[in-house]
Each structure stands twice: as structure tokens, then as C-alpha cells.
ZAMARGU-4260 file (C-alpha; in steps of 0.2 Angstrom, whole numbers, plus 5000, padded with zeros to 4 digits):
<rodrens>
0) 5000/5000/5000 | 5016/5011/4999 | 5011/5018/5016 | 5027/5011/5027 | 5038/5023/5011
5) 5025/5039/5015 | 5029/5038/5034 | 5046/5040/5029 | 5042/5054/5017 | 5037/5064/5029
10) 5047/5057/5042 | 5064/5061/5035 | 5061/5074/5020 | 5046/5084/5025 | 5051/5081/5044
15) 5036/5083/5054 | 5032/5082/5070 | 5030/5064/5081 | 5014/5068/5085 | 5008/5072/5066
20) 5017/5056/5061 | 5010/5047/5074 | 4990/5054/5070 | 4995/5051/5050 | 5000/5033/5054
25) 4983/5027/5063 | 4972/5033/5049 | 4980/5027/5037 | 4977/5010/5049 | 4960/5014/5050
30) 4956/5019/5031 | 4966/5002/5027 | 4958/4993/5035 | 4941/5000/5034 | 4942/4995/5014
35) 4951/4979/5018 | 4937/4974/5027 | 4922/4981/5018 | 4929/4978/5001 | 4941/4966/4999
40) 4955/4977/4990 | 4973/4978/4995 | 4979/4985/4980 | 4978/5005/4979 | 4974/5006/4960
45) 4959/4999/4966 | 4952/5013/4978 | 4941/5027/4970 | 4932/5040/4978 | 4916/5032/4980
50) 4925/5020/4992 | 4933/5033/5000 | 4916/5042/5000 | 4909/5026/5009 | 4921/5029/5022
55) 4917/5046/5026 | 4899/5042/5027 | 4905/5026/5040 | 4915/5039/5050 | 4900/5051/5052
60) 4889/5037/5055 | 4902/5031/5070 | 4899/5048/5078 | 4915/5053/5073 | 4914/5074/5071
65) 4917/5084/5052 | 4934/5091/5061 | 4939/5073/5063 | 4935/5067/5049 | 4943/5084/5041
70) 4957/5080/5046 | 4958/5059/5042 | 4955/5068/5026 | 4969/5079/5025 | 4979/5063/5030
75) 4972/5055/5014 | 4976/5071/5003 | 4994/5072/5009 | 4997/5054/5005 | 4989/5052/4987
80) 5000/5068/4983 | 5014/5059/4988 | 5009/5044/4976 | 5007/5056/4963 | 5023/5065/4966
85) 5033/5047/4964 | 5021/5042/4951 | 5017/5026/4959 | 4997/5032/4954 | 4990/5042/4940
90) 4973/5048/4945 | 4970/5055/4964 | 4953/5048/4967 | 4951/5065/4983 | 4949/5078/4970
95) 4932/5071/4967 | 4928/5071/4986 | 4920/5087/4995 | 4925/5087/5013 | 4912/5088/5026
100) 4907/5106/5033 | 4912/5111/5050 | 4907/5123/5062 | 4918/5137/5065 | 4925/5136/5083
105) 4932/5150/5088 | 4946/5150/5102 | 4945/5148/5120 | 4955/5161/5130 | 4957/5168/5148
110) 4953/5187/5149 | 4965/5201/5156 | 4958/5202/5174 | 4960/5183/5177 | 4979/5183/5172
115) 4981/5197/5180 | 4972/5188/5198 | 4984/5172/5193 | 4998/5182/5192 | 4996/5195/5207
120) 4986/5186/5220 | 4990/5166/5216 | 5002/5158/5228 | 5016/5149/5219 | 5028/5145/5232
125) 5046/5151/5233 | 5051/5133/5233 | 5060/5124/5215 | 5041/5118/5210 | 5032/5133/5213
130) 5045/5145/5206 | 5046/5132/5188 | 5026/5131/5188 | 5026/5150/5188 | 5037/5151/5175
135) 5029/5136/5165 | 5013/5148/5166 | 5023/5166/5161 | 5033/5156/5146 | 5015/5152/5138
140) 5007/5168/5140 | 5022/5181/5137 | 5030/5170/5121 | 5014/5159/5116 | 5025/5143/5112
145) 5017/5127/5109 | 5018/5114/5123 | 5031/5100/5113 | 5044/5119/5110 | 5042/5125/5130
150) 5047/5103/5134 | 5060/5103/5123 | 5068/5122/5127 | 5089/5122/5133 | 5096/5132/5140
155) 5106/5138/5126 | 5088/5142/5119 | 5086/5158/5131 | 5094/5171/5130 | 5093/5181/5145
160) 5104/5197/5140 | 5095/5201/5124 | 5077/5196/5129 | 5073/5181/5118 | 5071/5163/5115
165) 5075/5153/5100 | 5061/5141/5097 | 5061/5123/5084 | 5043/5122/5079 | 5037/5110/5067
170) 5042/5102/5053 | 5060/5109/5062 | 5058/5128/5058 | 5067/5140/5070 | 5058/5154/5074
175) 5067/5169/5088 | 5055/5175/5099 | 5055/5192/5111 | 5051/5192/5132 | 5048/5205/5141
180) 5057/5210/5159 | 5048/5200/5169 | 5050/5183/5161 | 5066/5188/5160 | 5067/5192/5182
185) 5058/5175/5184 | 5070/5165/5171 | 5083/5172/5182 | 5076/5166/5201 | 5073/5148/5192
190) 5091/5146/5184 | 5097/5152/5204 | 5085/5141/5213 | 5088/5126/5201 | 5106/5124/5198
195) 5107/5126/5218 | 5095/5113/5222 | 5092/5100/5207 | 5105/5088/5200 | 5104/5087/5182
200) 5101/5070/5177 | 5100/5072/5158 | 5115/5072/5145 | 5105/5088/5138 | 5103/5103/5145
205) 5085/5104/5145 | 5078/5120/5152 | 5065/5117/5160 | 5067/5101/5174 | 5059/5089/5188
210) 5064/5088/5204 | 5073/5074/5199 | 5080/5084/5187 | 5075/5076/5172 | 5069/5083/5156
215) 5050/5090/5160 | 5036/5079/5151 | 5021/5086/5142 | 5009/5077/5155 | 5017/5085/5171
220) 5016/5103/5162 | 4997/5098/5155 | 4993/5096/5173 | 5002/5111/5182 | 4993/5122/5170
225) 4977/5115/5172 | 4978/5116/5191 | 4982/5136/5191 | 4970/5140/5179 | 4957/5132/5188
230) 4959/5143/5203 | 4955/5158/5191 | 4944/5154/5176 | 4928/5142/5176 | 4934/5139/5157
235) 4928/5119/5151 | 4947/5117/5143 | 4962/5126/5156 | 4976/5117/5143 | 4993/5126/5137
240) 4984/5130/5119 | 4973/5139/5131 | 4989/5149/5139 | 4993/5152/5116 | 4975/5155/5114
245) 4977/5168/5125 | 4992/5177/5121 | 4986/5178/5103 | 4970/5188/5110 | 4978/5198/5121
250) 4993/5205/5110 | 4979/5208/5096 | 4967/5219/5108 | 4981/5230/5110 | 4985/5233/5095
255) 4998/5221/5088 | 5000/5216/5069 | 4991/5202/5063 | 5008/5197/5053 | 5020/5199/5067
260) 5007/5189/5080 | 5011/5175/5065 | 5027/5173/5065 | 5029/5174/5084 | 5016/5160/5086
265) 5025/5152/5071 | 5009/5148/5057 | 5012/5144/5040 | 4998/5156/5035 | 4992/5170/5039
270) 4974/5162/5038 | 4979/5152/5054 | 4984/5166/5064 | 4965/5176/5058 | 4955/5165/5071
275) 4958/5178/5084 | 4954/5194/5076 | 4934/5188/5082 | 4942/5193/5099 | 4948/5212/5093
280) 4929/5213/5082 | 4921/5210/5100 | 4931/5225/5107 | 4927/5236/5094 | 4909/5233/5097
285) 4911/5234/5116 | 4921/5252/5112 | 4908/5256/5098 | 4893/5254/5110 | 4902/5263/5124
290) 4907/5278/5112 | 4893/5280/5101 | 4878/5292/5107 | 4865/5280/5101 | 4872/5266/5103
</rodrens>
């Protein structure tokens, strides 16, 4: 089914992330085997788009939601390229496929006066954990990194004196991006407090650490985030997306460009990046009722 020489593609050549390969890897599982059992074909000149049309219909009937099934699709669309690309096919059966429409959910975010209570008035601790779970929170919201970039931070990665961090985002691209003075103050207190009181057990340099002084797993930071966030917002998802989320919002309320918000969060396009401008719309309503004598 040329699927084990697609993983490698984008493995090695287009070099994306674990978790994308990973997700890319078990629907292709499931599509295989969906047509394996249903229609007896192992071969992929076989497969046309009324098969792969009975599969979307299969999926939705499963309960499985139009995202999802959007994005098994995308799966689909990046592997027939590939087919077509080393022209082990000549036809791509998707181009006759219309995807399923999807509601437009627009992102979840914590407002100003609940960061400001989380950072002002929540107790951290002056202790190793609770001066590293404050920062885990600060490194979200002041930079908008993605959880697998904060993990895999080194300490070379920061740059104290000149206020920035060098990020690897997916598919490997280095992106620079600025803190502020008080990341920078905390940053400082954690490297102080940790290289006093943790022994470094990995052969990297990670940046972030345990107690054990290990490299800091997503699970862990998942958690830590969610536990502070819960003491502040009633939110239904307190996850560090939620931390980017609102970064994103916040730097667009006051006035930051939509292009520069897009390379610091690290998008391929700028349409990515356009979910939040529903936020800055809401202001200006908010502002235009508030200005407006007959509003």
C-alpha cells in the first residue's frame, strides 16, 4: 500500500512532527483497514472515491465529528499527493471528494483580569516547583509557544541578556522569539533556585526540569497548567493551547499586527493566525457601544 515509504516521506524529507506522524500513521490503519474489510482490495489502484466516499459516510455514522473526519481527510490528501509525486498512481481519486462542513470554533482564552488575579494574588511557592510552575505559566502567556517547544527548550535556547528565545517548531523551523522584563526576572530566580537545588540528570541541557532533574514531560506541564488555571477561570478546557490562545488575543486587543502575531506563534499562514481577530471585532463593538451616542 506504499504507506510504510509515506511515513518515511514525511518522516525524513518533510520532517514533521512525532505527534503528526503518529496521527498520520493510525488513519491510514484505519482507512486500510476499513476497505480491507468492507471491500476486499489491497491493491491502491483499486480505491476510488466512492470507496473513500463510503468511508466518510462510515465515520460520520460512527459519531465521529466533520473536524475529525477533516482532518483523516487531510491525512488521505497528503498521502495520494505523495503517490502522485513518485508516480506510483495516475489519478487522485480525493479531488472528486468534497469534505464535510464544519462549524467554526472560535478559540478559548482567559481574559486580562484573570491573568492578571493568577499572576498577582495566586500563591506559587518560593520553593524549586512553585518557582518552575510560575514560569511554566509566564513562558506560555508572554512568548505563546506550543507545549512540545516549551518541553524541549535548553538552556542555550534563552537568551537572557537580549530578551529572547530561539524556538524549533514543526516540521524543524526555527523561529526567535522576544520576552519581556519579567520573564526575563523569573528566568533568572529559576536558573538560581535550580542549579542550587536540582541535580541534572540528563545528557542535555534541558531547560525546564523535575525535581529529579530530568527533562519535564508534556503530562506534568498539562497538569500544572490546568491546576492554576482552575483557581482563576471556570473555562471547560484550562490546557497550554489555552495559555497560546490567549496570548494571541491579548497581543491583538492592544494593538499588535496580525503578521507579526504570525510569525511569533509560528503559522504557516496567515489564515491560521486570523482566528483571533473575532476577539479584537468584540472589542470594537464593546468600544463602539460605549462611544457611540445612540448606541
Amino acid at each position: 500500500m506504499y504507506s510504510e515509504r509515506f511515513i518515511q516521506y514525511i518522516t525524513f524529507e518533510k520532517r514533521y512532527s512525532p505527534n503528526t506522524i503518529i496521527a498520520y500513521q493510525k488513519d491510514l490503519y484505519q482507512f486500510f483497514d476499513y476497505i480491507a474489510s468492507e471491500y476486499n482490495i489491497k491493491n491502491i489502484h483499486d480505491i476510488n472515491h466512492s470507496i473513500i466516499r463510503s468511508w466518510i459516510v462510515h465515520l460520520a455514522n460512527d459519531s465521529i465529528s466533520s473536524r475529525s473526519i477533516n482532518r483523516k481527510l487531510s491525512t488521505l490528501k497528503t498521502f495520494y499527493k505523495f503517490l502522485l509525486k513518485e508516480n506510483l498512481i495516475k489519478q487522485n481519486p480525493l479531488t472528486k471528494i468534497l469534505p464535510p462542513k464544519t462549524k467554526k470554533r472560535l478559540p478559548e482564552f482567559v481574559n486580562r483580569e484573570k491573568m492578571d488575579l493568577l499572576f498577582d494574588q495566586v500563591e506559587f511557592g518560593d520553593n524549586f516547583r512553585g518557582i518552575r510552575d510560575k514560569l511554566i505559566i509566564e513562558i506560555f502567556y508572554f512568548t505563546g509557544i506550543r507545549l512540545s517547544e516549551m518541553t524541549n527548550l535548553t538552556d542555550t535556547d534563552v537568551d537572557i541578556k537580549n530578551l529572547k528565545v530561539k524556538v524549533l517548531g514543526k516540521r524543524n523551523k526555527e523561529r526567535i522569539i522576544p520576552f519581556c522584563n519579567e520573564l526575563r526576572d523569573l528566568i533568572i530566580q529559576y536558573k538560581e533556585v535550580r542549579n542550587k537545588e536540582i541535580e541534572i540528570t540528563e545528557p542535555v541541557d534541558y531547560f525546564i526540569v523535575t525535581e529529579k532533574g530530568k527533562k519535564i514531560y508534556k503530562k506534568l506541564v498539562y497538569r500544572i497548567v490546568n491546576s492554576y488555571l482552575s483557581k482563576v477561570s471556570t473555562l471547560q478546557k484550562k490546557s497550554p493551547h489555552v495559555l497560546r490562545h490567549t496570548f494571541a488575543t491579548h497581543m491583538l486587543n492592544n494593538g499588535a499586527d496580525l503578521n507579526a502575531i504570525k510569525e511569533i506563534l509560528g503559522h504557516a499562514n496567515l489564515a491560521a493566525t486570523q482566528i483571533y481577530t473575532h476577539n479584537t471585532i468584540e472589542k470594537l463593538k464593546t468600544i463602539y457601544k460605549q462611544a457611540h451616542p445612540r448606541a
